[in-house]
C-alpha positions in Angstrom: -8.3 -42.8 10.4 -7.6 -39.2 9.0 -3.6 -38.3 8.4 -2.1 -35.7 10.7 -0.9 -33.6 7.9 -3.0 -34.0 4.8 -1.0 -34.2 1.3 -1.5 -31.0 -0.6 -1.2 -30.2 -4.0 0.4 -26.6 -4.2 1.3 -26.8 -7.9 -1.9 -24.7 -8.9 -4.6 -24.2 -6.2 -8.0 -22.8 -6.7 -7.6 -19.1 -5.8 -10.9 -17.5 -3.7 -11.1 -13.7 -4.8 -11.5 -11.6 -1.7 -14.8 -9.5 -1.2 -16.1 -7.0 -3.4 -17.9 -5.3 -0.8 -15.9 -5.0 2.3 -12.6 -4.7 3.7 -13.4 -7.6 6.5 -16.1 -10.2 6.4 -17.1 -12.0 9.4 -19.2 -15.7 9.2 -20.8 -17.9 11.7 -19.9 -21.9 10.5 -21.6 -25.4 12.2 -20.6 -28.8 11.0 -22.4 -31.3 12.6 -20.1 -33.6 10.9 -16.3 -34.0 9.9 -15.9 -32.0 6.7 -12.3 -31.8 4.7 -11.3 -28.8 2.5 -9.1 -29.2 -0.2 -5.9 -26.6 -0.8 -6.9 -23.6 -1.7 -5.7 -19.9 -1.3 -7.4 -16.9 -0.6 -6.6 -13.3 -1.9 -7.4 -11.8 1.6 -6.6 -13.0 4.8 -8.5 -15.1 7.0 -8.8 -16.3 10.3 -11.1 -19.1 11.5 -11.4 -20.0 15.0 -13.3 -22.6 17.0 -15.9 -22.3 19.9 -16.6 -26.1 19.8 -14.5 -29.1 19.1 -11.6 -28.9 16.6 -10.3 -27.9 13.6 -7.0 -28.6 11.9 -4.8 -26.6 9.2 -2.3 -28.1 6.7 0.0 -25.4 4.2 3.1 -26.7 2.7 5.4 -26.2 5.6 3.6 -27.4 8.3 0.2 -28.1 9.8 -2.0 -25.9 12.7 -4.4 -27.3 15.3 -7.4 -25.5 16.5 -8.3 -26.1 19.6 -11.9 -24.5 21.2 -11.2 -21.1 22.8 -8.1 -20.2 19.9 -8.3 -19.4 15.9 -5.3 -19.6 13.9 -4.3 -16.8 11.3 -3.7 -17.6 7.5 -2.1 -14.4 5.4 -3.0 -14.0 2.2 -1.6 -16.5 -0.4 -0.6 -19.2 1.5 -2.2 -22.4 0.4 -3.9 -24.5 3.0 -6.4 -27.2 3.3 -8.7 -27.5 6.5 -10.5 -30.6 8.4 -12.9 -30.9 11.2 -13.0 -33.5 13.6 -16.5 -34.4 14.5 -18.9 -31.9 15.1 -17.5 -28.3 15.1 -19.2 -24.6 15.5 -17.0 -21.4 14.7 -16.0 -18.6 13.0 -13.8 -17.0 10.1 -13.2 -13.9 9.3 -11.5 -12.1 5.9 -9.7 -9.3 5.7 -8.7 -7.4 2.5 -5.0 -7.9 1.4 -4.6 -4.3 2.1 -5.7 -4.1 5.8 -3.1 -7.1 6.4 -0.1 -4.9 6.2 0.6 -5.0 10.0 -0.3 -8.4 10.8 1.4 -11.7 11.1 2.8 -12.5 8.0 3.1 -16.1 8.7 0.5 -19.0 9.8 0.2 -18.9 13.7 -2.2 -20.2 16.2 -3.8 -18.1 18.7 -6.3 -17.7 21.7 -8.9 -15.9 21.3 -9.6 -13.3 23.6 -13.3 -12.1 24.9 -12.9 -8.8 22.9 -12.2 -10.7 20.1 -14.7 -12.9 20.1 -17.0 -10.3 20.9 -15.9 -8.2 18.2 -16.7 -11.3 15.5 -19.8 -12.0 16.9 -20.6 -8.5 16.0 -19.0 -8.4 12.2 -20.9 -12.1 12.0 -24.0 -9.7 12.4 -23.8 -7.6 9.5 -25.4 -7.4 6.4 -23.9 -9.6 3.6 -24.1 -6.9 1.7 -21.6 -4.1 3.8 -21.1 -0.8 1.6 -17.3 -0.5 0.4 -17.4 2.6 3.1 -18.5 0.7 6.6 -19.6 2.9 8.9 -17.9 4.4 12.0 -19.7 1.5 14.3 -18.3 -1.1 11.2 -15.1 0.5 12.0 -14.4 0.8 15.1 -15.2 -3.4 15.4 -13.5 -4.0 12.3 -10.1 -2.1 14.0 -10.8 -3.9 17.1 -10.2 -7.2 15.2 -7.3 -6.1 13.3 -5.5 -4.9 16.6 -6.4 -8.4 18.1 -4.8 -10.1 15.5 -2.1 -7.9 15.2 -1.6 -8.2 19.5 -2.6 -11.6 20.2 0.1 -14.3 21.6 0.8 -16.9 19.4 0.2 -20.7 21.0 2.7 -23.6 20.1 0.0 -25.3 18.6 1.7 -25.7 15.3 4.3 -28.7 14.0 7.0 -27.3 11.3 8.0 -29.5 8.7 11.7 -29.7 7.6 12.5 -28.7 3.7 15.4 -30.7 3.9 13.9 -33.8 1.4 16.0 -36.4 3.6 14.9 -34.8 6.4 11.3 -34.5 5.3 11.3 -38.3 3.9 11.6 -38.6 8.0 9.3 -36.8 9.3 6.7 -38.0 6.9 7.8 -41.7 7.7 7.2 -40.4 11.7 3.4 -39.2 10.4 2.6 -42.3 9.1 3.3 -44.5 12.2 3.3 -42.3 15.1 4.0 -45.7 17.5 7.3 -45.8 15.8 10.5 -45.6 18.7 13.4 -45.6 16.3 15.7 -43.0 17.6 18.1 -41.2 15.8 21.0 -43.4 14.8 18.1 -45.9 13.1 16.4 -43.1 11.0 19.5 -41.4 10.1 20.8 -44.8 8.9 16.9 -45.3 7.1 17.2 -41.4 5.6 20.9 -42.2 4.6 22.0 -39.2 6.8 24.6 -39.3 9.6 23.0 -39.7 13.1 25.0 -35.9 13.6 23.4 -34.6 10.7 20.1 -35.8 11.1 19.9 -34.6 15.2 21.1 -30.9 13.8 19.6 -30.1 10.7 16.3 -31.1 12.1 16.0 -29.1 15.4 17.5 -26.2 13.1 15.0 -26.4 10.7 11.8 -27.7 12.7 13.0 -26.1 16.5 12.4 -29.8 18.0 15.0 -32.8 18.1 13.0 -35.7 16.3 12.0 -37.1 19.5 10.1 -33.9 20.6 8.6 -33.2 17.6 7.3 -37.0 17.6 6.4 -36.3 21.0 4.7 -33.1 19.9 2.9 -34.9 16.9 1.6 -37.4 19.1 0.5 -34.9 21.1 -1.9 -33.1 17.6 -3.3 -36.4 16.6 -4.5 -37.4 20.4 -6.1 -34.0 19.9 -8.0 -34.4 16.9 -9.0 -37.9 18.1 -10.1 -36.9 21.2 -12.4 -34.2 19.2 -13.9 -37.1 17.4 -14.8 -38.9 20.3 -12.0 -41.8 21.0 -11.5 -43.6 23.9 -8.3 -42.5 25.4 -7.2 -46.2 25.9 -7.3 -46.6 22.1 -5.3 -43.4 21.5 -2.9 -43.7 23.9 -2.0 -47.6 22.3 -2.3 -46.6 19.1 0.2 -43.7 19.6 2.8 -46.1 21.0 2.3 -45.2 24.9 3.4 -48.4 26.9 0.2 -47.5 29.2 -2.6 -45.1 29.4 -1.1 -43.7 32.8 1.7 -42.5 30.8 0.3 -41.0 28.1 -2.2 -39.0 30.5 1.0 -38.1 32.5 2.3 -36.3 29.1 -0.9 -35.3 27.6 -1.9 -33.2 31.1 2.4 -32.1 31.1 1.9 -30.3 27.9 -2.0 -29.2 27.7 -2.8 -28.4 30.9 -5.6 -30.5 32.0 -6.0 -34.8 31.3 -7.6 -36.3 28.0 -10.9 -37.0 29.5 -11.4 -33.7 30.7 -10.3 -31.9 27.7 -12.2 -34.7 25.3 -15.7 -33.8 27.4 -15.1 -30.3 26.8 -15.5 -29.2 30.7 -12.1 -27.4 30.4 -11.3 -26.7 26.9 -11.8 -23.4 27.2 -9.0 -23.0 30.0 -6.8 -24.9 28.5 -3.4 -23.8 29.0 -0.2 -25.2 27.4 3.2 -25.6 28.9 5.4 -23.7 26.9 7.8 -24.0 29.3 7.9 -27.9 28.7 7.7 -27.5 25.4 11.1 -25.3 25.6 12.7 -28.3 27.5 11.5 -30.7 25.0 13.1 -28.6 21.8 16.6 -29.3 23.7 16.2 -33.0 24.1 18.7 -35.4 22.4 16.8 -37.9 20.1 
């Protein structure tokens, strides 16, 4: 089964030059099976977004699910890896370093809006071969996308990890067995940190108390295995839900809609996550 968070090696990535041609370059990409990307960076920015099943994004400090109907923006220079999760059809789109100036300058998930997606499907349309110069139709779409990015509301789609090595020895040691209940005290006295410590440092650093942020991993993985076409009895058990009632209960809480309607795809473009449980989880002891 694949890791949530794929291990990366950011000591010296392969660097991919941005385009010669043109300030923003816009691709149409179908996987009929999962497919892994090994870290890299990119000169430019990019963002990639998904129109069918799911897609997910590790960088150093954290990783980024993509969910059909949202993208998720990488700046230039960041280091990332990427993995589908079954079959997938989408998009990505690079923009020069240079056109990036007013946009995020951090990783971040977002929906995609219809003018967005129109406007990609239109850049996805152009000649490979774009003049350094686009013209005024070129750059009208190509501003349209910029200001979309630039405007767009970010989606909590994300999971932070600490830099805190003690604390990071724990979350890693959460990755790996997601079924895991130790609370607090029991980590702390695993990671060799005070119970007090451990409960601070990590909602400081991550924005979750370990239990929410467990919560919330279990939450990315039933994602991506729902994308690859699990039975939600299997995930639920696997991710340490007593029962599949309960897990359902959680999974609908915080996405919106159950796992079998988002796993079929009937609603995954209306999915709508509860922020405001998510706010209620970051203040939870545990």
């Amino acid at each position: 089964m694949p890791a949530l968070f794929m291990t990366i090696d950011t000591s010296n990535p392969p660097i991919f030059p941005a385009s010669p041609s043109s300030p923003l370059r816009a691709m149409r990409i179908v996987q009929r099976q999962e497919r892994v990307t090994g870290a890299h960076r990119h000169a430019s920015g990019q963002l990639f977004g998904a129109e069918q099943g799911l897609l997910s994004v590790t960088a150093d400090r954290g990783q980024w699910v993509v969910p059909a109907s949202h993208c998720v923006w990488m700046p230039p220079h960041h280091v990332h890896a990427l993995r589908s999760h079954g079959p997938f059809a989408g998009w990505s789109v690079y923009v020069d370093e240079a056109s990036c100036a007013g946009l995020p300058a951090a990783p971040c998930v977002m929906r995609v809006s219809g003018l967005l997606r129109e406007a990609v499907a239109r850049a996805s349309a152009w000649e490979a071969d774009v003049s350094d110069v686009p013209d005024a139709r070129q750059a009208r779409v190509a501003g349209v996308i910029l200001d979309e990015i630039a405007a767009a509301p970010h989606e909590p789609f994300g999971l932070s990890l600490p830099t805190d090595p003690r604390l990071l020895r724990v979350a890693r040691a959460m990755l790996d067995d997601l079924a895991d209940e130790r609370g607090v005290e029991a980590l702390a006295a695993w990671a060799g940190v005070s119970p007090r410590t451990l409960a601070r440092r990590f909602t400081i650093e991550t924005g979750f108390t370990p239990s929410a942020w467990r919560q919330r991993a279990r939450i990315l993985r039933a994602l991506e295995r729902l994308a690859a076409g699990q039975p939600v009895t299997n995930i639920a058990l696997d991710l340490g839900y007593d029962n599949v009632s309960a897990f359902i209960a959680m999974f609908k809480r915080v996405m919106g809609v159950t796992p079998g309607r988002y796993g079929d795809g009937s609603e995954s473009s209306n999915i709508g996550v509860d922020k405001a449980h998510l706010a209620v989880d970051r203040g939870r002891q545990g």
